[in-house]
BALOBA-1460 file (C-alpha; in Angstrom, 3 decimals):
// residues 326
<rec num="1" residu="x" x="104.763" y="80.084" z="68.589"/>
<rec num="2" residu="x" x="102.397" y="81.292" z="71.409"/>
<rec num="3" residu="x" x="100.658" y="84.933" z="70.523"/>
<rec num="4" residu="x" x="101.475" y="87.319" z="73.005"/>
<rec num="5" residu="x" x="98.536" y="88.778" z="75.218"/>
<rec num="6" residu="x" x="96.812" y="92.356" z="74.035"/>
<rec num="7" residu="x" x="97.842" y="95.031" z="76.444"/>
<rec num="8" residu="x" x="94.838" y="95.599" z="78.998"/>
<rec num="9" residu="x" x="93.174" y="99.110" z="78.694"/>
<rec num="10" residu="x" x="94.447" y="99.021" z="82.560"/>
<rec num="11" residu="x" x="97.818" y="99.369" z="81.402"/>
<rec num="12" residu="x" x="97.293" y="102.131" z="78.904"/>
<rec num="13" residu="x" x="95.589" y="103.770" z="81.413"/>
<rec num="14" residu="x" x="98.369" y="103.923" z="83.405"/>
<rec num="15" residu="x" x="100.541" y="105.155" z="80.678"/>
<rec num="16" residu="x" x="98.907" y="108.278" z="81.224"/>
<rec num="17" residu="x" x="98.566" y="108.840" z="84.269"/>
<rec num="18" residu="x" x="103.069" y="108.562" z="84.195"/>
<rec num="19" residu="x" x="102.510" y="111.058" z="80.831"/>
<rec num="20" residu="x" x="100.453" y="113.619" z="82.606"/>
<rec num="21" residu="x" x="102.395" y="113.164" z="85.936"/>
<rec num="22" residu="x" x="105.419" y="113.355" z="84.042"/>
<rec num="23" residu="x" x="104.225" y="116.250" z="82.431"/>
<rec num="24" residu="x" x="103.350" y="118.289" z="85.603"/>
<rec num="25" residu="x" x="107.565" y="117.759" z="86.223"/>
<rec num="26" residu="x" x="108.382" y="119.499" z="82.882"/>
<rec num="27" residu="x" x="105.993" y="122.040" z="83.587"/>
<rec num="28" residu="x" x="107.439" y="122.580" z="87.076"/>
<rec num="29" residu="x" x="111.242" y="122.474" z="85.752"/>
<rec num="30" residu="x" x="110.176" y="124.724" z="83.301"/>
<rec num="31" residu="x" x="108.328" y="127.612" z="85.141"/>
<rec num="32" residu="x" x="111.791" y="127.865" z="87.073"/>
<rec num="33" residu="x" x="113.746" y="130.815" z="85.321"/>
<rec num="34" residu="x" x="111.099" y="130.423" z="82.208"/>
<rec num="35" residu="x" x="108.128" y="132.933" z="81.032"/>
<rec num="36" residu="x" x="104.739" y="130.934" z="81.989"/>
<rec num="37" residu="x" x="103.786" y="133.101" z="79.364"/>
<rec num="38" residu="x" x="105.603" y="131.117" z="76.625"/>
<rec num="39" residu="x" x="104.108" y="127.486" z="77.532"/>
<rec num="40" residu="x" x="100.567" y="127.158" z="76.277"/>
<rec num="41" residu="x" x="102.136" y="128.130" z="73.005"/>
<rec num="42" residu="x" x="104.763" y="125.669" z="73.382"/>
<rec num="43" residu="x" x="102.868" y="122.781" z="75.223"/>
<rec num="44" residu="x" x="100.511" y="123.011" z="72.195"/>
<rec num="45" residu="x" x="102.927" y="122.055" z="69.279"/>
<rec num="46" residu="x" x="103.472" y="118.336" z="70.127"/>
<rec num="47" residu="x" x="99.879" y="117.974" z="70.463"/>
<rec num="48" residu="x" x="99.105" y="120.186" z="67.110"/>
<rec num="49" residu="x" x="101.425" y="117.889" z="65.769"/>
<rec num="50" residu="x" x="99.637" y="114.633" z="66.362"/>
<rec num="51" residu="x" x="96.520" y="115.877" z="65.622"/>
<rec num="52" residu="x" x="97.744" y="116.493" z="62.159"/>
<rec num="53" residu="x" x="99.183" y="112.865" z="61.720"/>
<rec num="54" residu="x" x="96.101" y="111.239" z="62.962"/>
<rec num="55" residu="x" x="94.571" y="113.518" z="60.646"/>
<rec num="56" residu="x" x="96.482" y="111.830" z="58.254"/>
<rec num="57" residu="x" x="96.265" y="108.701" z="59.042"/>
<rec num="58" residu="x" x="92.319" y="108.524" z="59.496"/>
<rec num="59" residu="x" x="91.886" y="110.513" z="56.318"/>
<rec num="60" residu="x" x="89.372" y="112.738" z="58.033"/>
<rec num="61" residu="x" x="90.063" y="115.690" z="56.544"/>
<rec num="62" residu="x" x="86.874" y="115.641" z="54.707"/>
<rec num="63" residu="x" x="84.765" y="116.495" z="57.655"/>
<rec num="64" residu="x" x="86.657" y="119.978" z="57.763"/>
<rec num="65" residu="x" x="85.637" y="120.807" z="53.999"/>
<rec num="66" residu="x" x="82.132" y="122.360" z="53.661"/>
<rec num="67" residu="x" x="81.228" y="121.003" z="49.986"/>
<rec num="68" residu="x" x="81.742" y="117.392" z="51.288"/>
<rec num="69" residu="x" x="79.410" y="114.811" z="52.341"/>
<rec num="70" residu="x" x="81.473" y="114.190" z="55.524"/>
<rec num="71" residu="x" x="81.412" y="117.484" z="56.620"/>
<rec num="72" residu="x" x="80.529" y="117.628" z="60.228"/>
<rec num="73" residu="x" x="79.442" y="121.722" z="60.118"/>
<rec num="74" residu="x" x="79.767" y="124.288" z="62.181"/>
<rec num="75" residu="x" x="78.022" y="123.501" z="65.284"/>
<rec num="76" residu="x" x="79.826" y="120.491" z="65.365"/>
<rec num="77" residu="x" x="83.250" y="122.759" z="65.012"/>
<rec num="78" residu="x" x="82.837" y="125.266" z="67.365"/>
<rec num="79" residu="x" x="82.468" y="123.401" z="70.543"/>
<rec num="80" residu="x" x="86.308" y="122.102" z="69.720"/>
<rec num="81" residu="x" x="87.340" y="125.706" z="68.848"/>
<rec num="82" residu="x" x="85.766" y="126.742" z="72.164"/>
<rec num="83" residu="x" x="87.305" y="124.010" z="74.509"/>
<rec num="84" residu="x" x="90.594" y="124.833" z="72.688"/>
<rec num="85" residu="x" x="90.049" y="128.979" z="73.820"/>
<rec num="86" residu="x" x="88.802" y="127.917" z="77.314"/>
<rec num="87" residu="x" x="91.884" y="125.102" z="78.587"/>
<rec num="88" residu="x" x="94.352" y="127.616" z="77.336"/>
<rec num="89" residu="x" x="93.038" y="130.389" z="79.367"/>
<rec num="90" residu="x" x="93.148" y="127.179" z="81.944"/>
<rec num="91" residu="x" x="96.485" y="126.441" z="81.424"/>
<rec num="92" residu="x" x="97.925" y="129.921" z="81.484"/>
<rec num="93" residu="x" x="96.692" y="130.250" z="85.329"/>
<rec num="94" residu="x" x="97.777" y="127.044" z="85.722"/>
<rec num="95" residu="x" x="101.234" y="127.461" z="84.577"/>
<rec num="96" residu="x" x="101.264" y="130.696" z="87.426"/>
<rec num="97" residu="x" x="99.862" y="128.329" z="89.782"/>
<rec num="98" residu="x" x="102.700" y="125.676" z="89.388"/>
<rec num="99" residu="x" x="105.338" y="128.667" z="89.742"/>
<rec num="100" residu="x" x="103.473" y="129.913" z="93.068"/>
<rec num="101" residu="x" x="103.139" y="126.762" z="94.734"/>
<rec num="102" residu="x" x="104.589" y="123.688" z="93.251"/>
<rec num="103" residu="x" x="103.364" y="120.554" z="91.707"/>
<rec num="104" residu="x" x="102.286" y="118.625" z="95.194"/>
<rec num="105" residu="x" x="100.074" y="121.535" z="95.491"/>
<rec num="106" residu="x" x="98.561" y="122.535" z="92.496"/>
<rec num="107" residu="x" x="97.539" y="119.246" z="90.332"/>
<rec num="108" residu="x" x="95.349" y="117.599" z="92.836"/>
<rec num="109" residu="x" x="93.541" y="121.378" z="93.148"/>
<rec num="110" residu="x" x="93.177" y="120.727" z="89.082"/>
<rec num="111" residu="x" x="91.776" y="117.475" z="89.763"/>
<rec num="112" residu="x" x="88.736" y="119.004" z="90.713"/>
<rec num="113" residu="x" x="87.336" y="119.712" z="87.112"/>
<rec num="114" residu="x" x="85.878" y="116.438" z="87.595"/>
<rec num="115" residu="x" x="82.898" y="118.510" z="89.974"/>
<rec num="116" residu="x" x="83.118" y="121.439" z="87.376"/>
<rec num="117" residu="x" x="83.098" y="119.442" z="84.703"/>
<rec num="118" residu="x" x="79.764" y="117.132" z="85.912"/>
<rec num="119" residu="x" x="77.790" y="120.561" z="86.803"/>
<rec num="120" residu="x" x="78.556" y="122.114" z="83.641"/>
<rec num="121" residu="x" x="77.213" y="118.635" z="81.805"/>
<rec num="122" residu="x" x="73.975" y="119.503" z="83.503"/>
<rec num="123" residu="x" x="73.773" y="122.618" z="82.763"/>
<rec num="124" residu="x" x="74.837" y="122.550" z="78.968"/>
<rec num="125" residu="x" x="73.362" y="118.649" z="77.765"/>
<rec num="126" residu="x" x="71.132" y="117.938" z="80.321"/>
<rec num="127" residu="x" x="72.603" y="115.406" z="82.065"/>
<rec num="128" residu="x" x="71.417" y="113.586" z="85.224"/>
<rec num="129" residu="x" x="72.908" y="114.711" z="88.689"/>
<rec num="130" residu="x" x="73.411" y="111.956" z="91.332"/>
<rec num="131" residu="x" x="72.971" y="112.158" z="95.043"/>
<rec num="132" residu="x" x="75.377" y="109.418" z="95.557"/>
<rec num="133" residu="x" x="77.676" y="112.548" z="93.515"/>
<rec num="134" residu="x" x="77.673" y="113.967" z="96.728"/>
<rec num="135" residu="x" x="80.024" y="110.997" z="98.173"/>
<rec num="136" residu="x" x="82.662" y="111.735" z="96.097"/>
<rec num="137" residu="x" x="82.567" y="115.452" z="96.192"/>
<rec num="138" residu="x" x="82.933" y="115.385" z="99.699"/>
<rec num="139" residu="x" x="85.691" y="113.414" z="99.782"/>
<rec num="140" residu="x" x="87.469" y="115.736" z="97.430"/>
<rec num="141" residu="x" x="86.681" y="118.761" z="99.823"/>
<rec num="142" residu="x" x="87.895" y="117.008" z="102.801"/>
<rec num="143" residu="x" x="91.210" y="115.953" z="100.526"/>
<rec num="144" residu="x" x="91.494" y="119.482" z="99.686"/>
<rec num="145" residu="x" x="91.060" y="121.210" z="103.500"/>
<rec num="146" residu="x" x="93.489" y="118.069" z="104.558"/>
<rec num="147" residu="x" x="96.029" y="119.322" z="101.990"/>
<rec num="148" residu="x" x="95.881" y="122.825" z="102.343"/>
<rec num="149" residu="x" x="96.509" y="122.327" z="106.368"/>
<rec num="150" residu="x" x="99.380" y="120.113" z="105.895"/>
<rec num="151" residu="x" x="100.628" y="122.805" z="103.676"/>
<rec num="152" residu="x" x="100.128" y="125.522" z="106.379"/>
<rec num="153" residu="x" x="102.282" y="123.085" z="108.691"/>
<rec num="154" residu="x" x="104.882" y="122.629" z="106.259"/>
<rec num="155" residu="x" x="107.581" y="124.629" z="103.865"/>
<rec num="156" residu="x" x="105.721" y="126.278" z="101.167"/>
<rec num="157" residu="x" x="107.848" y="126.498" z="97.896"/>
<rec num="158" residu="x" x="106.916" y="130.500" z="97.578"/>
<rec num="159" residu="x" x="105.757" y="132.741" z="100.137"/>
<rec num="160" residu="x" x="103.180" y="133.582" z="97.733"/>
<rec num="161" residu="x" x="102.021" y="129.798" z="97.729"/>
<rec num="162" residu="x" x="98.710" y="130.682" z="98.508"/>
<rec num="163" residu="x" x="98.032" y="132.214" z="94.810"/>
<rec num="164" residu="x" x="98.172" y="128.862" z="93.850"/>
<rec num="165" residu="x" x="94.636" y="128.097" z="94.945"/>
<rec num="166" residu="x" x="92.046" y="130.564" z="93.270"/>
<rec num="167" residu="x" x="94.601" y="130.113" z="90.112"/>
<rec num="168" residu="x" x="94.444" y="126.675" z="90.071"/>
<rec num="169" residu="x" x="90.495" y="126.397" z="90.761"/>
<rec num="170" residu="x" x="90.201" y="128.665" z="88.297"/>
<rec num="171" residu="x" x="91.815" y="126.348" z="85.670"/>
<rec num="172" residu="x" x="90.012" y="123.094" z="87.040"/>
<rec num="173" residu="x" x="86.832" y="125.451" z="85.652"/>
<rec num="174" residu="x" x="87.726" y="125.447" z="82.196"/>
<rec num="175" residu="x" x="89.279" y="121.822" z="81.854"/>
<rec num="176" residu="x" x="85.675" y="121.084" z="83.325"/>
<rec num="177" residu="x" x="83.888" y="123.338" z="81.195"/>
<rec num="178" residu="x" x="86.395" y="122.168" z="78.247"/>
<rec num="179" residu="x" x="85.891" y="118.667" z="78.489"/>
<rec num="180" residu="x" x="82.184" y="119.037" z="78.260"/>
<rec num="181" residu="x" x="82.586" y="121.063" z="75.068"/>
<rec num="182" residu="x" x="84.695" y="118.224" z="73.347"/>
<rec num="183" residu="x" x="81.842" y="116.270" z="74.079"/>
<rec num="184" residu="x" x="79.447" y="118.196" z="72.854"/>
<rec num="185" residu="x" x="81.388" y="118.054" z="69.954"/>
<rec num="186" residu="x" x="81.337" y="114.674" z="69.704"/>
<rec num="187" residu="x" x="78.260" y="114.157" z="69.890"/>
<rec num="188" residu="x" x="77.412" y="116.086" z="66.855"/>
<rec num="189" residu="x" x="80.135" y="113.691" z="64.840"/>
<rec num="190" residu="x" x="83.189" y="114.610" z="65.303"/>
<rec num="191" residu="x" x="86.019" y="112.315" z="64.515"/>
<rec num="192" residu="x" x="88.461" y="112.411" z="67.992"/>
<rec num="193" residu="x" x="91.200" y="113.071" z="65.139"/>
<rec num="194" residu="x" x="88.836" y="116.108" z="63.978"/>
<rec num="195" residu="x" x="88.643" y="117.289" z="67.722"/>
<rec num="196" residu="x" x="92.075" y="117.134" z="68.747"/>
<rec num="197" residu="x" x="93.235" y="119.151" z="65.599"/>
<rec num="198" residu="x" x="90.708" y="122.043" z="66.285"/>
<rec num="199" residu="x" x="91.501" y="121.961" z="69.867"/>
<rec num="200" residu="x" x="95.102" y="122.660" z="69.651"/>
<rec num="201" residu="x" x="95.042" y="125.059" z="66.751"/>
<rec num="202" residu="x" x="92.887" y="126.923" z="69.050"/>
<rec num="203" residu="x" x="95.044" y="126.104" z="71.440"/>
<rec num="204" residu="x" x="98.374" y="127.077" z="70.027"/>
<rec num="205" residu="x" x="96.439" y="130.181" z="68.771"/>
<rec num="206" residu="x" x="95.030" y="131.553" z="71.721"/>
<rec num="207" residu="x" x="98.760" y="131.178" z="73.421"/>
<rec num="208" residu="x" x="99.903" y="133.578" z="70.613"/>
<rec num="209" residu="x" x="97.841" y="135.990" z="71.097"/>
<rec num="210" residu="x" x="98.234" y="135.694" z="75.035"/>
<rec num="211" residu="x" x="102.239" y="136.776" z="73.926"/>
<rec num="212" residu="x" x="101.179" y="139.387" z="71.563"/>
<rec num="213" residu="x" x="98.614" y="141.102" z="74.454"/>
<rec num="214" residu="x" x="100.956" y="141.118" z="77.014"/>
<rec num="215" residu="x" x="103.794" y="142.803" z="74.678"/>
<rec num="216" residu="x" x="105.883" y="139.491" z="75.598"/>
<rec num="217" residu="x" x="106.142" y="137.976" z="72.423"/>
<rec num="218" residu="x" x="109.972" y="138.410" z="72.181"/>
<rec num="219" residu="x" x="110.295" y="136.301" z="75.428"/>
<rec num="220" residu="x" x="109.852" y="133.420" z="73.034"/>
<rec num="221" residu="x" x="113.348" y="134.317" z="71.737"/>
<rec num="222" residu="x" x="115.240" y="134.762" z="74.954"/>
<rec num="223" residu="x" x="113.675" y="131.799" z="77.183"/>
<rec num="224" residu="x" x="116.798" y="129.717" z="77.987"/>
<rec num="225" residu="x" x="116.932" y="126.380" z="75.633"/>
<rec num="226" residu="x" x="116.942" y="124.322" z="78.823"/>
<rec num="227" residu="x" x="113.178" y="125.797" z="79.734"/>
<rec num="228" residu="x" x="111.979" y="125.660" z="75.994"/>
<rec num="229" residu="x" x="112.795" y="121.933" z="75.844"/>
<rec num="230" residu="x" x="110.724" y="121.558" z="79.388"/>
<rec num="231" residu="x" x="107.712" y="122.917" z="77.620"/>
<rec num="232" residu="x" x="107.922" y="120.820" z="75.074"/>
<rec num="233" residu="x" x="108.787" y="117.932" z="76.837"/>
<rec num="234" residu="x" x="105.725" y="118.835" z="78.898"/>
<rec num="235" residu="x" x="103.430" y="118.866" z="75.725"/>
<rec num="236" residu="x" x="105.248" y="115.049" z="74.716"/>
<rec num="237" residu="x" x="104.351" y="113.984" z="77.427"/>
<rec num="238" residu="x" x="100.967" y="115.169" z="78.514"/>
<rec num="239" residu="x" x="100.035" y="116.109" z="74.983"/>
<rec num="240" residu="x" x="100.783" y="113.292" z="73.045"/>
<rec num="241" residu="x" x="101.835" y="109.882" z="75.046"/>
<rec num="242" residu="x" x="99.022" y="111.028" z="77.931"/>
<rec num="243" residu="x" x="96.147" y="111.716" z="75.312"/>
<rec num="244" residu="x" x="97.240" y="108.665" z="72.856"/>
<rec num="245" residu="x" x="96.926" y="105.886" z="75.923"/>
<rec num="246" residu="x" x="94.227" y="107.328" z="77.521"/>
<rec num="247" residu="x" x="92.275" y="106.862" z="73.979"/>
<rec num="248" residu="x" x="93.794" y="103.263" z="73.688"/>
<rec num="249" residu="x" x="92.492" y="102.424" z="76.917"/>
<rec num="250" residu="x" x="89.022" y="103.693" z="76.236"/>
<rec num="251" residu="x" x="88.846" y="101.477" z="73.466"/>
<rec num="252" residu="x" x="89.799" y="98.389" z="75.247"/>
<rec num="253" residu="x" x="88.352" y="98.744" z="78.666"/>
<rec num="254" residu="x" x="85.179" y="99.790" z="80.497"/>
<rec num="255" residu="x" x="85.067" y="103.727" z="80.609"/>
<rec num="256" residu="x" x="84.470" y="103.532" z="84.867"/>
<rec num="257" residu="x" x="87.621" y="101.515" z="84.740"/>
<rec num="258" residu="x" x="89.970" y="103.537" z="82.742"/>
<rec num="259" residu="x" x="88.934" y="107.010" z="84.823"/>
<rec num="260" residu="x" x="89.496" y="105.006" z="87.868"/>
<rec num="261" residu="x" x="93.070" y="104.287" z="86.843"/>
<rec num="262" residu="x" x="93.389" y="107.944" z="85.290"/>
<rec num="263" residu="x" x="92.377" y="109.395" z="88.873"/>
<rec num="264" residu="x" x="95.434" y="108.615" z="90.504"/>
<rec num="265" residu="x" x="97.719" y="111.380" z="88.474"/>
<rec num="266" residu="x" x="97.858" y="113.554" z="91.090"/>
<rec num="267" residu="x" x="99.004" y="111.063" z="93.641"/>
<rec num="268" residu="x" x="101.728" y="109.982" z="90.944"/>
<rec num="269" residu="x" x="103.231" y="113.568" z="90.200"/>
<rec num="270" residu="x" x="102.970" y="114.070" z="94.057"/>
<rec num="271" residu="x" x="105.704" y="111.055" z="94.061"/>
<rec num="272" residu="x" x="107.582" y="112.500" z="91.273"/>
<rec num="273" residu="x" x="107.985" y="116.093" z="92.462"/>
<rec num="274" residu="x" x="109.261" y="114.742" z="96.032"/>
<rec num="275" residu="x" x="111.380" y="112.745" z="94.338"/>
<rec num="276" residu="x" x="112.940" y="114.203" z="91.213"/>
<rec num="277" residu="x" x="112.005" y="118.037" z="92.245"/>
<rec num="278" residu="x" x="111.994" y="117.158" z="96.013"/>
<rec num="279" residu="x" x="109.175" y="119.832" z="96.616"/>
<rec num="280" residu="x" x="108.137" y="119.646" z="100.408"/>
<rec num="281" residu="x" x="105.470" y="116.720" z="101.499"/>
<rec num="282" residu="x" x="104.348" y="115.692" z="104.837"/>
<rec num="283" residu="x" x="101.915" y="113.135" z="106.047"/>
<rec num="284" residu="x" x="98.758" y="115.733" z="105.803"/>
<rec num="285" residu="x" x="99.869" y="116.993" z="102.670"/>
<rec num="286" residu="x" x="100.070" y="112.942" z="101.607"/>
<rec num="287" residu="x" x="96.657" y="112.476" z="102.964"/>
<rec num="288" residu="x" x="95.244" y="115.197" z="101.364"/>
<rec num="289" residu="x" x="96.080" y="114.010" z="98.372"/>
<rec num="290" residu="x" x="94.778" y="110.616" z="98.391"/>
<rec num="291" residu="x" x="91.958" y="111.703" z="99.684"/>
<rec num="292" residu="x" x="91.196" y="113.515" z="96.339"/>
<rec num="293" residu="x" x="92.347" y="110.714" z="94.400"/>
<rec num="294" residu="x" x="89.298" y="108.668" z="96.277"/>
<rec num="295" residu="x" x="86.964" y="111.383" z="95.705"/>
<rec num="296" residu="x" x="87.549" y="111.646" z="91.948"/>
<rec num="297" residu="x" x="87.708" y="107.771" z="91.549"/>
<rec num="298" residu="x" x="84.185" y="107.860" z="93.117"/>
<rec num="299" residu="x" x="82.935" y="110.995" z="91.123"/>
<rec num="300" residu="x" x="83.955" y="109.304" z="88.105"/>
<rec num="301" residu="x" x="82.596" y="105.632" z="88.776"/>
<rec num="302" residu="x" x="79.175" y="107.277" z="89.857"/>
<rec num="303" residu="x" x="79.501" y="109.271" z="86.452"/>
<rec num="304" residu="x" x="79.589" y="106.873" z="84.654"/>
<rec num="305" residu="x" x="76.789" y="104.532" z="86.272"/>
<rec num="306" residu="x" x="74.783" y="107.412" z="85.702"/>
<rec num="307" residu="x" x="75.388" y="107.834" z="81.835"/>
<rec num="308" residu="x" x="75.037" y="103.953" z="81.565"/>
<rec num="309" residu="x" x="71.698" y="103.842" z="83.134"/>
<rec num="310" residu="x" x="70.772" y="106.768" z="80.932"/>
<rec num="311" residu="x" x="71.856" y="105.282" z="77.625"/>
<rec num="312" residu="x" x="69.829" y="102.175" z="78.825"/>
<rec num="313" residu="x" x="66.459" y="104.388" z="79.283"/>
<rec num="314" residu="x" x="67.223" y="105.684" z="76.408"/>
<rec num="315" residu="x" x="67.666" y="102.729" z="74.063"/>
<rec num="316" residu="x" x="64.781" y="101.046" z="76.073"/>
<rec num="317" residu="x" x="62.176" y="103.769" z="74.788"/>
<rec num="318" residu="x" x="63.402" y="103.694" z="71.045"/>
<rec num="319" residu="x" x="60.819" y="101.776" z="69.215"/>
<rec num="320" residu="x" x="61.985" y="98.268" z="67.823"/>
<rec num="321" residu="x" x="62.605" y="98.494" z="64.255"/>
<rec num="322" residu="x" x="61.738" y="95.534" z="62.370"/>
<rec num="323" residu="x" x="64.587" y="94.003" z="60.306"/>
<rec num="324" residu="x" x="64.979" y="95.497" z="57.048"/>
<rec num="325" residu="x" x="64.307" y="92.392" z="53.916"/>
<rec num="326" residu="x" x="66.733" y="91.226" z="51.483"/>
């Protein structure tokens, strides 16, 4: 009997770029009649939850326990606890954002961490900036000014639509600033099992405390069932499925490759919120859109040229090390 052929990275790629797209539905289904003050919190949980089982199932516990030899210490720690305080600050504008002006608006605006999130790798770790950057940042600019007219020729959802911009820039700061964090992180020795549990206990943390500040914590007891389960569907999806293929597909296919395929999300929950929420598109507003999907697929394949040549110079000027005898 014939083996069957492993799944392509390609594939898991595009698992979750349907999660997060799906995801961006929840969120949307659940903003309407729901607190956005209740969904970091429950987004979180699903994710919490799997970073406990691949806790588990890793057995990398040890790195958390300061009298063990794994133990990855603090500086390696913090960055996680960090990202985990910054994305939800990110995610509670960016549930606001989704209520003021809709999905088809707001996630290719988010899509722009991808400029954030290369500036602030400069800035923090010192990594190389690009000219040929500039290509695909100007792309996203003119996909942004393309969407934002088609939106001024069109329905908006709200008549305070236009909140949704500084909100949702504001967010695509933090995932940027976020991401580079978790690398960070990484780079000190961090397990991804490791990171993704201190993340979201951050994570679900920090949305706590966002209930307890704004004297809304009982909200969590009278949000309909119907919006609770749209949160957490939101976090299933997104949280767990999105974050479990894109990790599959890093380990089976080039990195340039897999962002590629992870940069059209927004053009894929533009497609599911005209059809399943049918939020208001037009041709400019479709442009627009693709336009920042091409941007970001260029950011991210110039990205990641970049950080190849680098880790080329860099293993070029190591000395050779003579192979150790029997």
């Amino acid at each position: 009997m014939a083996k069957r052929p492993p799944v392509r990275g390609e594939v898991w790629a595009l698992g979750s770029v349907l999660g997060y797209a799906s995801g961006n539905v929840f969120d949307a289904l659940a903003v309407t009649g729901g607190d956005p003050l209740v969904g970091p919190f429950l987004r979180g949980l699903p994710s919490l939850a799997l970073g406990l089982g691949l806790m588990w199932k890793h057995g990398t516990w040890a790195e958390l326990r300061p009298r063990s030899p794994r133990y990855i210490g603090r500086r390696a720690i913090m960055p996680f606890i960090w990202a985990g305080v910054l994305s939800t600050i990110g995610l509670f504008l960016y549930y606001f954002a989704i209520r003021a002006g809709g999905v088809i608006l707001t996630v290719p605006l988010i899509e722009t961490w991808v400029i954030w999130g290369t500036l602030a790798a400069w800035f923090m770790l010192g990594e190389e900036l690009r000219g040929f950057l500039l290509i695909g940042w100007g792309v996203i600019a003119l996909g942004l000014a393309t969407l934002i007219f088609g939106q001024l020729q069109g329905h908006p959802l709200t008549a305070a639509w236009y909140w949704a911009l500084p909100l949702a820039a504001l967010a695509a700061m933090s995932y940027g600033v976020s991401g580079v964090l978790w690398r960070d992180g990484q780079l000190r020795g961090a397990h991804q099992s490791t990171a993704i549990l201190l993340q979201f206990v951050s994570s679900v943390g920090v949305g706590l405390i966002g209930l307890a500040a704004s004297g809304r914590g009982a909200v969590l007891f009278s949000t309909p069932p119907r919006n609770l389960l749209n949160f957490l569907g939101s976090g299933v999806f997104s949280g767990v499925i999105a974050i479990y293929c894109i990790f599959k597909a890093l380990r089976l296919a080039p990195v340039a490759r897999v962002y590629a395929v992870s940069s059209l999300t927004p053009l894929t929950a533009t497609f599911f919120a005209r059809v399943f929420l049918h939020q208001y598109l037009n041709l400019p507003m479709l442009l627009g859109v693709t336009l920042i999907c091409a941007g970001v697929i260029l950011t991210q394949l110039f990205r990641s040229r970049a950080e190849a040549s680098a880790q080329a110079a860099r293993e070029a000027d190591q000395p050779t090390r003579a192979p150790r005898e029997a």
